[in-house]
C-alpha positions in Angstrom: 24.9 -61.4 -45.2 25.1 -60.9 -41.6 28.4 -59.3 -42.3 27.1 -56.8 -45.0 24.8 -55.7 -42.6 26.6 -55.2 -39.8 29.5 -53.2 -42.2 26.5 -51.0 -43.4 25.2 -50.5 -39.9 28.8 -49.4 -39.3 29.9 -46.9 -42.1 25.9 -45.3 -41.4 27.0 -44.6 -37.9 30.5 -42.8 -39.5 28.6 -41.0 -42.1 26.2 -39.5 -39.1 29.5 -38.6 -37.1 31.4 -36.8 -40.0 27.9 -35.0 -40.7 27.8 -33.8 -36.8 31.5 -33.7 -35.6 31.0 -30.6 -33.1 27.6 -32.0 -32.1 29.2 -35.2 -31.6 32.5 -34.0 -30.1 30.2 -32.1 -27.4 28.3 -34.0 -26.5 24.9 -32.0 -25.3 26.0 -28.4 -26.5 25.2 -27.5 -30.1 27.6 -26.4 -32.5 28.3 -23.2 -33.2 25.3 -21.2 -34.6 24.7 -18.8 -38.2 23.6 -16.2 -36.0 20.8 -13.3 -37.9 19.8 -10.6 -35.5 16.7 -8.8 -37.8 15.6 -5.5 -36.0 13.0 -4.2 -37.0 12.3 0.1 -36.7 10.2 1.6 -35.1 8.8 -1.7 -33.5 7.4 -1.6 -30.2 5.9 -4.5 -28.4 2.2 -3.2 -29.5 3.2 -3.9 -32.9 3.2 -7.7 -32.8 0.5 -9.9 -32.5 2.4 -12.6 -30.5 2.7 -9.6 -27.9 -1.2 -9.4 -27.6 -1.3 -6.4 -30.3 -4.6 -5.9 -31.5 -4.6 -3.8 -34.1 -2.2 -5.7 -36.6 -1.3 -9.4 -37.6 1.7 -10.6 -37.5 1.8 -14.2 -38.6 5.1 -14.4 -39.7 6.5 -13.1 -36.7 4.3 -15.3 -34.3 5.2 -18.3 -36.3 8.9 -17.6 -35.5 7.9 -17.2 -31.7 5.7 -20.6 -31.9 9.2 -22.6 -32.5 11.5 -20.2 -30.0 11.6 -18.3 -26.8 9.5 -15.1 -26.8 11.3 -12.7 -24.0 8.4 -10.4 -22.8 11.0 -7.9 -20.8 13.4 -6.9 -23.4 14.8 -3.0 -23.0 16.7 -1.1 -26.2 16.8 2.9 -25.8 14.1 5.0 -26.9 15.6 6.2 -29.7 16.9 4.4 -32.9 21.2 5.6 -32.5 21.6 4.5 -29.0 19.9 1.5 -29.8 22.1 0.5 -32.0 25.2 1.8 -30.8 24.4 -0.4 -27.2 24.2 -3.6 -29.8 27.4 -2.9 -31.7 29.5 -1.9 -28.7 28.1 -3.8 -25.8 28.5 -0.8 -23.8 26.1 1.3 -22.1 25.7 5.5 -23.8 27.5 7.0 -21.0 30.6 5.2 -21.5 30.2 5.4 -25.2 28.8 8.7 -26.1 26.0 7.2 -28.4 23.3 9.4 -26.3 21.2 10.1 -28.6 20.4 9.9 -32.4 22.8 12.8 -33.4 25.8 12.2 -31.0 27.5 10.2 -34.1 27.8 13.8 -35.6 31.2 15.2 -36.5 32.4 16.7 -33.2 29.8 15.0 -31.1 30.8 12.9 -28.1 29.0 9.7 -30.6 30.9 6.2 -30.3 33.6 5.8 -32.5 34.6 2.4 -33.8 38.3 2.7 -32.8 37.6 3.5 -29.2 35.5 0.2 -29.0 35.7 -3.0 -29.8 32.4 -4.5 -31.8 30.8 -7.5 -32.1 31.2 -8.1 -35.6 35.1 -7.7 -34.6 34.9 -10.2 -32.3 32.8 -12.5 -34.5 35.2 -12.4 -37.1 38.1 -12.8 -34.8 36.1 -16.0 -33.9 36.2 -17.5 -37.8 32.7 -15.9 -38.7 31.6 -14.3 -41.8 30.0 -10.8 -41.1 27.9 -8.9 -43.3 25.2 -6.0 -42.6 22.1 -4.9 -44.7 20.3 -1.8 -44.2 19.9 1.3 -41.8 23.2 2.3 -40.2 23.9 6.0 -40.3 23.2 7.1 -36.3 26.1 5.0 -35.2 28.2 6.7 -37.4 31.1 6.0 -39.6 30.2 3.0 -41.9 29.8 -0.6 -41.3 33.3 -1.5 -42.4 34.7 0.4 -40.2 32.7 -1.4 -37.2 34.1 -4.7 -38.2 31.9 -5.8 -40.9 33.3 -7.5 -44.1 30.4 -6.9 -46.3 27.4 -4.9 -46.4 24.9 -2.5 -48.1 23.3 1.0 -46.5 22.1 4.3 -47.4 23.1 7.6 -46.3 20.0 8.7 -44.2 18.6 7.9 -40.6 14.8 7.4 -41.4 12.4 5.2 -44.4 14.8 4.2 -47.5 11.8 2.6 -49.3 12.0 4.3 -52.8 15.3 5.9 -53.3 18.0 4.1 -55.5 21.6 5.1 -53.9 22.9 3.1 -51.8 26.7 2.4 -50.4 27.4 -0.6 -50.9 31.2 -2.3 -49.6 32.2 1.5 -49.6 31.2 2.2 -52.9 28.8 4.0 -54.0 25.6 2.3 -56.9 22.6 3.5 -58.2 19.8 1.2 -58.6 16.6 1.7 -60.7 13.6 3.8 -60.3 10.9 1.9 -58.8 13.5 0.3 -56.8 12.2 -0.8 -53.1 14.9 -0.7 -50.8 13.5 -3.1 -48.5 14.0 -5.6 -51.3 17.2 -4.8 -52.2 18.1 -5.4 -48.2 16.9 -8.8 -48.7 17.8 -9.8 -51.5 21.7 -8.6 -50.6 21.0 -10.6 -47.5 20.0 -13.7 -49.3 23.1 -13.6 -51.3 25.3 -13.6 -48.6 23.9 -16.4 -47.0 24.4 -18.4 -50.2 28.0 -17.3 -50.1 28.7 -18.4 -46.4 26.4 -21.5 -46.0 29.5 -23.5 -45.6 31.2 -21.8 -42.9 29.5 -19.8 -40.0 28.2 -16.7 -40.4 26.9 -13.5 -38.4 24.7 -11.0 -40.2 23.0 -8.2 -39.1 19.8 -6.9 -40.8 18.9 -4.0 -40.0 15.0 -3.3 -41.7 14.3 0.2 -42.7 10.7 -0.9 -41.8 8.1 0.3 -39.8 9.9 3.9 -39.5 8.5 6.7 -41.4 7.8 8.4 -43.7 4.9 5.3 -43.8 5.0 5.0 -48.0 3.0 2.1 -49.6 5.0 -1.0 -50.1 5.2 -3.3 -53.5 1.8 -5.1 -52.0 -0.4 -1.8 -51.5 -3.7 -1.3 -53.3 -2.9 1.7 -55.5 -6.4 2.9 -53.7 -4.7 2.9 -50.5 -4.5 6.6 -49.3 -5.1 6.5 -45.2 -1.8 6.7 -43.2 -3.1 4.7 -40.4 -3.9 1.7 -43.1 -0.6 2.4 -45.1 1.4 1.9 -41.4 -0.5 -1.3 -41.6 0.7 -2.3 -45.1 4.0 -1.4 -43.4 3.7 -3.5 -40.7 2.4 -6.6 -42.8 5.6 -6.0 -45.5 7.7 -6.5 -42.7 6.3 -9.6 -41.0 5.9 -11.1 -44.8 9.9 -10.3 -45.3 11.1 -11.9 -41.6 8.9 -15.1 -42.9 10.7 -14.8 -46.5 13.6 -15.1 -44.6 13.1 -18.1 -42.8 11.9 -19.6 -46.2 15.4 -18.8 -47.7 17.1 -20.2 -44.7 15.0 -23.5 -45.3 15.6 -23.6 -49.1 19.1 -23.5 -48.5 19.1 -26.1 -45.4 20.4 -23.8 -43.1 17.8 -23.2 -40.6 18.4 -25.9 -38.1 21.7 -24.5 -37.4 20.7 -21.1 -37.6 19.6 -18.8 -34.6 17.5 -15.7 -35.5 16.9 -12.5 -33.7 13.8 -10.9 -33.9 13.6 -7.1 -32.6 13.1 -3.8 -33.0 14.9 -1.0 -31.9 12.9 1.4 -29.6 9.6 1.0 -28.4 5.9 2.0 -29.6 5.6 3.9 -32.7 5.1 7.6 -31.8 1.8 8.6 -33.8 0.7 5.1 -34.1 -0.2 3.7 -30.8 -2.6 0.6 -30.4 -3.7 -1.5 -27.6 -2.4 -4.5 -26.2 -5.7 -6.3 -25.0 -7.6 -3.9 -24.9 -4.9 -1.1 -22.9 -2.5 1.3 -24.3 1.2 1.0 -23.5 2.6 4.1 -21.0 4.5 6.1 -23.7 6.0 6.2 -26.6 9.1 6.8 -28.6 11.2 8.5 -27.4 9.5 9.2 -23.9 11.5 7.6 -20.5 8.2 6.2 -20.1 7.9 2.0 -20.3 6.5 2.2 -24.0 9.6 4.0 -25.0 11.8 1.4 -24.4 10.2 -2.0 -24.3 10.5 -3.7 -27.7 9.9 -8.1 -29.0 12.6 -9.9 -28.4 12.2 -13.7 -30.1 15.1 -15.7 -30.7 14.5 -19.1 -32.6 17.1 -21.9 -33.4 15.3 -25.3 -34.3 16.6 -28.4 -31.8 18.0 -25.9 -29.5 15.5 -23.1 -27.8 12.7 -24.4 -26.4 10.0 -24.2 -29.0 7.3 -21.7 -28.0 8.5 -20.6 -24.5 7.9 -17.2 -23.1 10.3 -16.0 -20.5 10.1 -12.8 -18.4 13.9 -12.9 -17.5 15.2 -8.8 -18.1 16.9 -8.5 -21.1 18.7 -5.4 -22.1 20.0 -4.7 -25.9 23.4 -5.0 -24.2 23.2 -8.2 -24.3 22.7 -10.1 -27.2 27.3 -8.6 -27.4 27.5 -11.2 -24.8 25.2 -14.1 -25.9 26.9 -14.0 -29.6 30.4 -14.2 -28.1 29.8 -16.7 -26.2 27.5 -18.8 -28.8 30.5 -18.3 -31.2 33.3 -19.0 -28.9 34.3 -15.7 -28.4 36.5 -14.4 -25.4 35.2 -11.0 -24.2 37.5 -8.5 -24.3 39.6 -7.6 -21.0 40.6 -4.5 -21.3 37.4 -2.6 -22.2 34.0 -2.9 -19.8 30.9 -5.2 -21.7 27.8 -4.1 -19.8 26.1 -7.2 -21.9 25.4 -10.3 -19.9 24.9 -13.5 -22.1 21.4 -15.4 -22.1 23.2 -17.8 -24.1 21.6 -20.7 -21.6 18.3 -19.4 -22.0 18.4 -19.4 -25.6 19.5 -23.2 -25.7 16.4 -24.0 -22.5 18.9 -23.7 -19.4 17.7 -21.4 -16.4 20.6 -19.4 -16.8 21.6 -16.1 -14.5 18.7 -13.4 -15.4 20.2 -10.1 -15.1 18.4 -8.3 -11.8 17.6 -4.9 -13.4 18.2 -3.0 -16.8 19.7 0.5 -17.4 18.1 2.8 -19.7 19.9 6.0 -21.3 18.9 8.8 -23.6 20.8 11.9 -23.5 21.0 13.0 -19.9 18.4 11.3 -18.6 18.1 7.5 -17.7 16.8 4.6 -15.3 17.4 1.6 -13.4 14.5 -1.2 -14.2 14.0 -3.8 -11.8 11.4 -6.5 -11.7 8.7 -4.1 -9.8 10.3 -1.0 -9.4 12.0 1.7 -11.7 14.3 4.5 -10.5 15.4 7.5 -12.7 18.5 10.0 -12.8 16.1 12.3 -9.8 16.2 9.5 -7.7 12.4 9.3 -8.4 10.7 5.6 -7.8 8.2 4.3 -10.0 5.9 1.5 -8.9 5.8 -0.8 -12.1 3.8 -3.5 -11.2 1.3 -3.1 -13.5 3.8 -1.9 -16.2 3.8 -1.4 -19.3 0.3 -0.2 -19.1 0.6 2.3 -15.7 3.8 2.8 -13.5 3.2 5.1 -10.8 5.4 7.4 -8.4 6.3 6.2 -4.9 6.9 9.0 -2.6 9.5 8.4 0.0 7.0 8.9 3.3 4.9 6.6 1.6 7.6 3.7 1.4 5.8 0.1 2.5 9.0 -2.6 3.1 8.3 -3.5 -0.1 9.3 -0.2 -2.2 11.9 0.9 0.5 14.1 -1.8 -0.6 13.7 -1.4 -3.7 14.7 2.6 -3.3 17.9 1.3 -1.8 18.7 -1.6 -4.5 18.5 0.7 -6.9 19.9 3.6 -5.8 23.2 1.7 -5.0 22.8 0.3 -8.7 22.8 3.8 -9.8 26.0 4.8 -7.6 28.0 2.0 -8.8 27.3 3.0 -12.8 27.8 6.7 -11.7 26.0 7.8 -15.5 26.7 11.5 -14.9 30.5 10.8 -14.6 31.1 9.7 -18.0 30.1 10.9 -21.6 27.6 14.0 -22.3 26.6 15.5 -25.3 26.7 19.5 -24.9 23.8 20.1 -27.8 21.7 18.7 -25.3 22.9 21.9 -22.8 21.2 25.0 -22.8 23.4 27.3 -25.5 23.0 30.5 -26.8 22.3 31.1 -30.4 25.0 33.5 -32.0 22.5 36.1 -33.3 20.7 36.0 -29.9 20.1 39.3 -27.8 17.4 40.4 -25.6 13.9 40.8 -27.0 11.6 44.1 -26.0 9.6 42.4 -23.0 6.0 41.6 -23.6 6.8 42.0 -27.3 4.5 40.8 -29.6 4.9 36.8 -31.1 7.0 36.6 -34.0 4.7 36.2 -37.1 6.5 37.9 -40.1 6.7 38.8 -43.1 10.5 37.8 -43.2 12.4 37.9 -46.4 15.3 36.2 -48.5 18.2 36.4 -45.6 16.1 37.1 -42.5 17.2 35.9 -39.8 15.9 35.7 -35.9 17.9 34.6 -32.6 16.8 31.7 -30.9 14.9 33.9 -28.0 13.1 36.2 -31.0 11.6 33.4 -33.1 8.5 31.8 -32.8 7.3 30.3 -30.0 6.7 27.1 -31.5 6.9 24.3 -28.6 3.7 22.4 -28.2 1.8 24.7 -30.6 0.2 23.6 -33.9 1.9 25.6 -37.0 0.9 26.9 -40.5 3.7 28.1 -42.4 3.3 30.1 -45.9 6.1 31.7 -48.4 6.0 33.2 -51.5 8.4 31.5 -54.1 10.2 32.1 -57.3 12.4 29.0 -57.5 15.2 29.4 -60.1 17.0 26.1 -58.8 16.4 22.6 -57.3 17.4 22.4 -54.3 17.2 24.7 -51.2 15.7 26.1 -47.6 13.0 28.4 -48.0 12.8 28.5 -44.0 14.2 27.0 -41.0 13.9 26.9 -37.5 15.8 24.2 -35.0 18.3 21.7 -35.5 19.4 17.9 -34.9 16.8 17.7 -31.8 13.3 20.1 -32.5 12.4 22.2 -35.3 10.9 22.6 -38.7 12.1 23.1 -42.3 10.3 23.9 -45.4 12.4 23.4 -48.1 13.1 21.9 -52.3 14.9 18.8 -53.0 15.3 17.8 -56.6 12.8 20.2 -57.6 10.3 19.3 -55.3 8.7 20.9 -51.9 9.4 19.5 -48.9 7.9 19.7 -45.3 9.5 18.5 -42.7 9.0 18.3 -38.7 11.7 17.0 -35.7 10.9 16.1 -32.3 13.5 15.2 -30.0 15.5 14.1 -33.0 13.4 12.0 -34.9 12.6 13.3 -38.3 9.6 13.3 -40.1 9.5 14.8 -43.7 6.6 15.0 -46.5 7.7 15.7 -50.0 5.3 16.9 -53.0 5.1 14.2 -55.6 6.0 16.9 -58.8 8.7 19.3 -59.0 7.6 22.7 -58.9 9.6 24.3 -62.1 10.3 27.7 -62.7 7.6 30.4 -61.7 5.9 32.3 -58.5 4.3 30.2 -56.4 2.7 30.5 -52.7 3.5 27.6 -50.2 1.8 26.8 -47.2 2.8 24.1 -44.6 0.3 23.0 -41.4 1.3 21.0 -38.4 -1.9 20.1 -36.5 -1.9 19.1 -32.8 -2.1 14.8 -33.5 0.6 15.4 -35.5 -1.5 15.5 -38.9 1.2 17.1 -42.0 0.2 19.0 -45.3 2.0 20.6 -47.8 0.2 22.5 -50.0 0.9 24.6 -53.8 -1.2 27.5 -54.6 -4.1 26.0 -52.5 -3.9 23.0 -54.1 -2.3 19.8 -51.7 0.6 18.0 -52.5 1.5 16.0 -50.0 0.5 14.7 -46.2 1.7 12.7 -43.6 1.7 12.5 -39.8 4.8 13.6 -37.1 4.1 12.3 -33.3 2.7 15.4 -32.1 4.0 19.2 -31.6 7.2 20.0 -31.4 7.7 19.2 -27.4 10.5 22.0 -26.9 11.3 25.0 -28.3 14.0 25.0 -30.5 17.3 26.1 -29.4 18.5 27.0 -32.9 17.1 30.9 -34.2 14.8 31.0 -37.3 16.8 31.4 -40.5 15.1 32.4 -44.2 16.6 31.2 -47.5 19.4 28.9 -45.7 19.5 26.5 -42.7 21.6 27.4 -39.7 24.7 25.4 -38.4 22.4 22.2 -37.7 20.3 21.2 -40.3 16.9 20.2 -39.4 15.6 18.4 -42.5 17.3 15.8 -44.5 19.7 18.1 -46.4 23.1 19.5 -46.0 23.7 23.4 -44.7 23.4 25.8 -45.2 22.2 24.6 -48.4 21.0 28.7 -49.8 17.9 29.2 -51.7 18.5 30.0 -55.6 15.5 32.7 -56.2 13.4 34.4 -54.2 11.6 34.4 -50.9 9.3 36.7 -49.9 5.9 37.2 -47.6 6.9 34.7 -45.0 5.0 34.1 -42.0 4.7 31.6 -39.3 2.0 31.0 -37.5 1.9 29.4 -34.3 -0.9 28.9 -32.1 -2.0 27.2 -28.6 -2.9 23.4 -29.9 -7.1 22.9 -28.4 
């Protein structure tokens, strides 16, 4: 009997080793992680509740944070691209070229995947399975091509929530109407995860949520009308999908060896602002401002990161290159510079080495972020000790000890990185427009009427920069598709435009679109089209006086566009979400733009 025992006693203790053999092997270290990095878009630190957001719940996402480490310091770029190029690459924009949301154009100085050497590379290269669901497009070329062996994405930079094409492995599939695309994200996701549970696995999901246009999900009231309550809707979808996710990862008995990313990948929503107990973050979106850049960073693997821990060590979106390599076994490439620097040891409870500052680029300009000081490419010192809410200048003959040190720190940390010695993107450079010459001085604003194949230099058109617009055309549409009237490009402007049939408005500020589309095609016929922009931002789109649409950009357009004012066609960088010059079939006549000082 004794014996029985003690031989069942015995093969128990083998069947827990072969069930464990890295854990065992290891001793204290864990075995190598399923690593899921979920960012979210358009997700700023406001936006979640665990964050002290007050304007919207995120259970979901708390719940995540209640059994991992919530990092409150976490810096991606301001803008979506550069975001995500610094987390494929590793490498900061300036020695890249992912500078800003357009640089992955063809001939732009965006980063290319065989001049770098990704993560999902060097996860493979360490016996993972990769695989990537969702937005992709401003890093440029396709997720295969950056290492990844599966994955399904669309062929736009903004909101895929309704459409139904989608590339998927390289090829190209249409899906049903009445398709959501966050959905088919998941669901693409959950299937891979079935198909990899036995081996490790790195998969990148990349949410199409909270960026706009903000559409109702598959859970809004059909009553539902208000943006700022559809942005909620938004907001609640995506917290209900992250917690769908960690249900799948249960059902399938993966979650205890499975760390998960939580993210987003720039800062506050511009347009949507809330408060954060009871004060607003200091900018926005794509501002250099603290709200531009500071997103949630959560990472959660059960048994392993210190269950509902908040850490203010620095953490730029350079680094989770770093931590994957090194949770995966990975050697860092030699021959190519990582500006990631793992938190690894944080993630599993170890003090670690917190990085001392982080660097922040967009386009040309950038900063050094340090515990409680900030310096940017003027050499200008911020006090940001009572960031994100206020950070305030520091003049250099009003330097205490304190702030003089600090100056020099970072100033040296700025030599040694030397930003305005590597990449640049020349759109971002003052250029003249090909039709430009010299305007009559003191002439009047340029209103219209402009016709079918008008067309205005940059330095004739509207004045348009912080001024609130209303736009009207007279139509005779004898196609589908089409611009009525453009002015700008791939960083500010405007377009009013058909696609499929249908009239679309659409507005971009410092390269982030924002379009509203008519729900009906227009047909054949004469029609009069109008177009407002209002000074919060506020879009309509209206048919013969009737509305048809509405929506809501950040603001006014902040610069004036470098591209001229076209009629009937776009100019060499389209603004809207069409290809140019993409003529209009029919006629335009009686157009006129008015643009007036915003009060």
């Amino acid at each position: 009997m004794k014996y029985a025992m003690s031989m069942a006693f015995t093969l128990l203790l083998v069947a827990s080793f072969l069930a464990y053999p890295a854990r065992a092997a290891e001793g204290d270290k864990p075995a190598r992680p399923n690593i899921i990095f979920v960012l979210a878009d358009d997700l700023g630190i406001d936006g979640v509740s665990a964050y002290g957001g007050e304007a919207h719940k995120t259970p979901r996402i708390d719940a995540l944070a209640a059994t991992g480490t919530r990092f409150t310091t976490c810096y991606a770029a301001p803008l979506c691209g550069p975001s995500r190029c610094l987390l494929m690459s590793g490498r900061y924009a300036f020695r890249t070229g992912g500078l800003t949301n357009q640089s992955w154009r063809a001939g732009g100085p965006g980063a290319k995947s065989v001049n770098e050497y990704p993560i999902a590379r060097l996860m493979k290269e360490a016996g993972y399975a990769t695989g990537q669901a969702g937005k992709w497009r401003q890093v440029g070329e396709l997720p295969g091509d950056w290492g990844f062996d599966e994955f399904i994405t669309d062929n736009t930079a903004g909101g895929w929530y309704w459409q139904t094409k989608y590339n998927k492995n390289g090829k190209e599939i249409n899906l049903p109407e009445g398709t959501y695309g966050e959905n088919v994200i998941q669901g693409f996701a959950f299937d891979f995860m079935r198909r990899h549970k036995d081996h490790p696995f790195f998969f990148y999901y990349s949410m199409h949520l909270v960026h706009k246009p903000t559409l109702k999900t598959p859970d809004t009231a059909p009553d539902v009308k208000d943006v700022s309550k559809l942005y909620d809707e938004n907001i609640r979808y995506m917290d209900k999908q992250l917690g769908a996710l960690v249900d799948e990862l249960e059902r399938q008995g993966l979650r205890q060896n499975t760390l998960i990313i939580f993210s987003g990948d720039n800062g506050t929503a511009a347009g949507y602002p809330t408060p954060i107990h009871g004060r607003m973050v200091n900018g926005a979106k794509g501002s250099m401002l603290e709200g531009g850049s500071r997103v949630p960073f959560i990472a959660s693997w059960p048994g392993v990161t210190p269950a509902g821990k908040v850490l203010d060590d620095i953490v730029s979106f350079a680094d989770p290159y770093a931590t994957f390599a090194e949770l995966a076994g990975a050697k860092l490439p030699e021959k190519i510079k990582i500006d990631g620097q793992s938190i690894a040891p944080q993630i599993r409870g170890q003090a670690g080495t917190p990085r001392t500052w982080a660097y922040v680029q967009l386009g040309k300009r950038w900063f050094v972020r340090e515990r409680g000081f900030k310096m940017n490419q003027a050499g200008e010192l911020f006090d940001m000790s009572d960031a994100p809410f206020v950070e305030k200048p520091v003049a250099a003959d009003a330097d205490t000890d304190q702030s003089k040190a600090a100056r020099q720190r970072l100033t040296a940390a700025l030599a040694e990185l030397n930003p305005a010695g590597g990449k640049t993107d020349a759109d971002e450079q003052p250029r003249r427009h090909p039709l430009a010459g010299n305007p009559a001085p003191n002439s009047a604003p340029a209103e219209g009427p402009w016709k079918l194949g008008d067309a205005l230099a940059s330095a004739e058109a509207p004045k348009v920069d912080q001024k609130a617009l209303d736009i009207s055309a007279e139509i005779d549409p004898a196609g589908t598709d089409g611009v009525i009237l453009t002015q700008g490009g791939a960083a500010h402007g405007y377009a009013l435009y058909l696609t499929k049939g249908k009239l679309a408005f659409c507005v971009r500020e410092s390269g982030e679109l924002t379009a509203i589309v008519a729900k009906e095609a227009l047909g054949n016929g004469h029609f009069q089209v109008q177009a407002t922009l209002q000074k919060d931002g506020a879009m309509a789109l209206s048919v013969d006086g009737k509305q048809v649409a509405q929506g809501k950009a950040a603001g006014l357009i902040p610069q004036q566009p470098k591209a001229g004012l076209f009629v009937g066609k776009a100019g060499r960088a389209a603004v809207g979400d069409y290809a140019g010059p993409s003529p209009f079939n029919g006629k335009v006549s009686n157009v006129r733009v008015k643009a007036t000082e915003a009060k």
